[in-house]
C-alpha positions as CSV (number, residue, x, y, z in Angstrom):
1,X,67.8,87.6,127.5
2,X,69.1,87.8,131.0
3,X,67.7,85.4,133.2
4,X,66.5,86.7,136.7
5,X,65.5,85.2,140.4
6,X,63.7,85.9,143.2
7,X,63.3,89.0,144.5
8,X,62.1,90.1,147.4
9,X,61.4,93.3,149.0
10,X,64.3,94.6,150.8
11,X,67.0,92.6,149.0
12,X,69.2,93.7,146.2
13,X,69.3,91.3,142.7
14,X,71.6,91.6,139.9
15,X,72.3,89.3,137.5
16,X,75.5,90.4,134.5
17,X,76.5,88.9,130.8
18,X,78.9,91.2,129.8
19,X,80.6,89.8,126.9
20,X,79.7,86.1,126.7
21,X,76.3,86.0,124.9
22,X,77.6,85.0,121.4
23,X,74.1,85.5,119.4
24,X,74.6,89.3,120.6
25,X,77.2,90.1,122.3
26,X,78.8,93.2,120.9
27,X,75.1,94.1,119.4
28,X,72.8,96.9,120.0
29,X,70.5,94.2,121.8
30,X,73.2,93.0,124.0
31,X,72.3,92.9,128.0
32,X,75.3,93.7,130.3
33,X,73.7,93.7,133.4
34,X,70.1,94.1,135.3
35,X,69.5,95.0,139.0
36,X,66.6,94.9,140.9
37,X,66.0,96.6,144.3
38,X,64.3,98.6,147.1
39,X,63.8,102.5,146.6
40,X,64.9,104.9,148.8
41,X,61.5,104.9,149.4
42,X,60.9,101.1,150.8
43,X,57.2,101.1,149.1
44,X,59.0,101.7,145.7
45,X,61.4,99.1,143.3
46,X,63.8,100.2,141.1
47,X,64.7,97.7,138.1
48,X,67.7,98.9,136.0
49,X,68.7,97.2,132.5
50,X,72.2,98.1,130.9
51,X,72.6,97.3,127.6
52,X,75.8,97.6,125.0
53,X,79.2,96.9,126.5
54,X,82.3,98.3,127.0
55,X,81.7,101.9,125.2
56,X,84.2,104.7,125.3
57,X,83.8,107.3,128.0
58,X,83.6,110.4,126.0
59,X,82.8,111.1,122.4
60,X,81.0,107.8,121.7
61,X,78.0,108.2,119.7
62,X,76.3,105.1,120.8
63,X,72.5,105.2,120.5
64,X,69.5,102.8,121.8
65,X,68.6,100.9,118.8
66,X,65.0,101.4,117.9
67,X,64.8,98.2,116.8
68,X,65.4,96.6,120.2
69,X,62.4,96.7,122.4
70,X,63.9,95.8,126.5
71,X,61.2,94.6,128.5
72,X,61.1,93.7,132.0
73,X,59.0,90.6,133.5
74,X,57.3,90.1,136.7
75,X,56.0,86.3,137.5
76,X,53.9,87.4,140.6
77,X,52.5,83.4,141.0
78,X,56.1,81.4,140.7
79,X,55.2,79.6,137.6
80,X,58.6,81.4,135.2
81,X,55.9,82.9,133.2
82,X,55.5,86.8,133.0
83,X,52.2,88.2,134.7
84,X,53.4,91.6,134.0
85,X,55.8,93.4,131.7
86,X,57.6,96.8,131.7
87,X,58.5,98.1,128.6
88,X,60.9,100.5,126.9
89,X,61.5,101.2,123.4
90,X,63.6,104.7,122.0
91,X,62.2,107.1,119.5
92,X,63.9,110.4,118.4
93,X,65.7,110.9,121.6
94,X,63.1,109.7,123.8
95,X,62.5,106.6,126.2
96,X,59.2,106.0,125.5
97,X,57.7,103.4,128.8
98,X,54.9,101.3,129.2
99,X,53.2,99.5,132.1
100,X,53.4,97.1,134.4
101,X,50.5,95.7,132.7
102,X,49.4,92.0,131.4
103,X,50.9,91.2,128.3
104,X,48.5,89.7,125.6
105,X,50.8,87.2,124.6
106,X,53.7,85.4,126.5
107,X,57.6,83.8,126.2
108,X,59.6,85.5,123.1
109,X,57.3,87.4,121.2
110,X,56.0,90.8,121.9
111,X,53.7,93.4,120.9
112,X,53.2,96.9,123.1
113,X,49.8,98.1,124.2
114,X,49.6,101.8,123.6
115,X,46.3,102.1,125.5
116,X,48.0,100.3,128.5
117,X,46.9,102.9,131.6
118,X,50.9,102.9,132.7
119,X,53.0,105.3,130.7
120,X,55.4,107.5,130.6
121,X,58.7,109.1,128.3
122,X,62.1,110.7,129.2
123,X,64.3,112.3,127.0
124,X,67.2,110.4,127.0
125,X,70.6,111.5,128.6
126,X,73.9,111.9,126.7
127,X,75.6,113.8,129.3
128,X,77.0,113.4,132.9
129,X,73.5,115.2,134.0
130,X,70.7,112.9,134.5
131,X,67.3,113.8,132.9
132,X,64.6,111.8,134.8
133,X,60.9,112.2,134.7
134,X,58.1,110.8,136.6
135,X,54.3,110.2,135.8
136,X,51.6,107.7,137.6
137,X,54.2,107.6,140.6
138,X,56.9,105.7,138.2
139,X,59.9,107.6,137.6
140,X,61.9,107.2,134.7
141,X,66.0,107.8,133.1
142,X,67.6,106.4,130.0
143,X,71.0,107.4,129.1
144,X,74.6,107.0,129.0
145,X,76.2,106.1,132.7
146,X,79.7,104.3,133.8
147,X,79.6,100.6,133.8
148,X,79.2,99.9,137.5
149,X,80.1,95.8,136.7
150,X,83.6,95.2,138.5
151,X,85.5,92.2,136.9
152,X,88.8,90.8,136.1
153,X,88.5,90.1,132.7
154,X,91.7,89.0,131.9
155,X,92.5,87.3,134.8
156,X,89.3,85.0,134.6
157,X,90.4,84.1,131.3
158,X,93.9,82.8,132.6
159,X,92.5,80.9,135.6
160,X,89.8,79.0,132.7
161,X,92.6,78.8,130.7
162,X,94.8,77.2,133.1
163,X,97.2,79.9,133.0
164,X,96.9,81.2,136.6
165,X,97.7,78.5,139.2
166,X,97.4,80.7,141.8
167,X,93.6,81.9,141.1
168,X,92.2,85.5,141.0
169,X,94.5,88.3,142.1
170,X,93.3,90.2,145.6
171,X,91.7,93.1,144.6
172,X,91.9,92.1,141.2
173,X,91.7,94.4,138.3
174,X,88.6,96.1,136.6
175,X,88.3,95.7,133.1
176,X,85.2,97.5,132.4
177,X,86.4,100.6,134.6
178,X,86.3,103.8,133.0
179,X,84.0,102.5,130.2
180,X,80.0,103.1,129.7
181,X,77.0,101.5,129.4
182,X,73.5,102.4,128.2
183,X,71.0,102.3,131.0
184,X,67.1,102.2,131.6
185,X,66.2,103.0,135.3
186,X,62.2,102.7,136.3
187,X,61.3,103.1,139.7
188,X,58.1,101.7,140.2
189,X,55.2,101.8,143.8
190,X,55.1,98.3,144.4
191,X,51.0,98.2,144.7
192,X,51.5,98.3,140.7
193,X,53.7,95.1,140.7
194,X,50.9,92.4,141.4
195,X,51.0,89.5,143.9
196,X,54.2,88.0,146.1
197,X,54.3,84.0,146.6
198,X,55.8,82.4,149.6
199,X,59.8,81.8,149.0
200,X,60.3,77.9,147.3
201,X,63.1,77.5,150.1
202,X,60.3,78.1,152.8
203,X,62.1,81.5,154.7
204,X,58.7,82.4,155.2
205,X,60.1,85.9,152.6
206,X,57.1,87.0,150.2
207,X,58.9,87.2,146.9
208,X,58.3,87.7,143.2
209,X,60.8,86.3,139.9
210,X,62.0,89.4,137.6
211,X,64.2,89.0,134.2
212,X,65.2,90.7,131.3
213,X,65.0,90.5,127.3
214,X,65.8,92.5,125.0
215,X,63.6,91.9,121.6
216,X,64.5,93.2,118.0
217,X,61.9,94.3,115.5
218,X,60.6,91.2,113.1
């Protein structure tokens, strides 16, 4: 699970875990990175979850796991607990989506509402063409895209390490350039994302908390 924050309309959000989640890292479930912001239409917000790390530009055969159900949660009241859920799970070659809608059950376990008004499927990318597909006003993508997380790897691990006394080089290297990620992209109106509370730090910002988990099949 990546933890999330605020979000509020017209800001970007992104939070990354690329290689330092020990229960999955290097898994089918593991989460790399998720990003939350404002459409190019300003009444729309895109979410985007990246999953597996660090896979080989060309020939991979890296797959969604249809085991690993990602699912995206809204708190629209402030309370860390998820009003509504997005969520995505692969079949044959296909994204299958569902909602926003309330979840029947909270925190770690899931279960996915076929009847849920909100759906939609897209069949999922493998190339450098993006297939994307829309229904309800939500558009959807799923595929294979280049890892858009900067970071010097290496030379994080020699400043922790105390092997770098003069810090983080300037620009630095990227260690995940040139590699892949899989990614699920939903573009959602924001009249389906429920309510906005008052920012906690009082900016007078209408805002609402978003996060990330990725759940395997019991």
């Amino acid at each position: 699970m990546i933890l999330g924050g605020l979000f509020c309309l017209g800001a970007v959000f992104m939070a990354a875990d690329h290689l330092d989640a020990p229960a999955v890292g290097g898994t089918t479930a593991d989460i790399t990175d998720f990003y939350a912001f404002e459409g190019a239409d300003p009444d729309n917000t895109v979410f985007v979850a990246n999953v597996q790390s660090s896979l080989a530009p060309a020939g991979n055969s890296a797959t969604f796991d249809e085991n690993v159900l990602v699912e995206i949660n809204i708190d629209n009241d402030g309370d860390l607990v998820e009003d509504l859920i997005i969520q995505a799970i692969p079949r044959n070659g296909v994204m299958y989506f569902f909602g926003p809608y309330a979840p029947s059950q909270t925190g770690l376990n899931s279960t996915i509402d076929e009847n849920t008004q909100y759906q939609g499927q897209v069949a999922i990318s493998t190339g450098a063409t993006a297939t994307t597909s829309a229904s309800n006003g939500i558009s959807y993508f799923a595929g294979v895209r280049e890892d858009a997380f900067f970071f010097d790897f290496n030379q994080f691990n020699a400043v922790v390490g105390g092997m770098a006394p003069n810090g983080f080089n300037n620009p630095g290297n990227d260690d995940f350039d040139g590699t892949n990620i899989l990614s699920i992209t939903i573009e959602v109106p924001n009249s389906l994302l429920g309510n906005t509370f008052a920012h906690p730090a009082g900016t007078g910002v209408q805002v609402f908390n978003t996060w990330v988990e990725a759940k395997r099949k019991q």
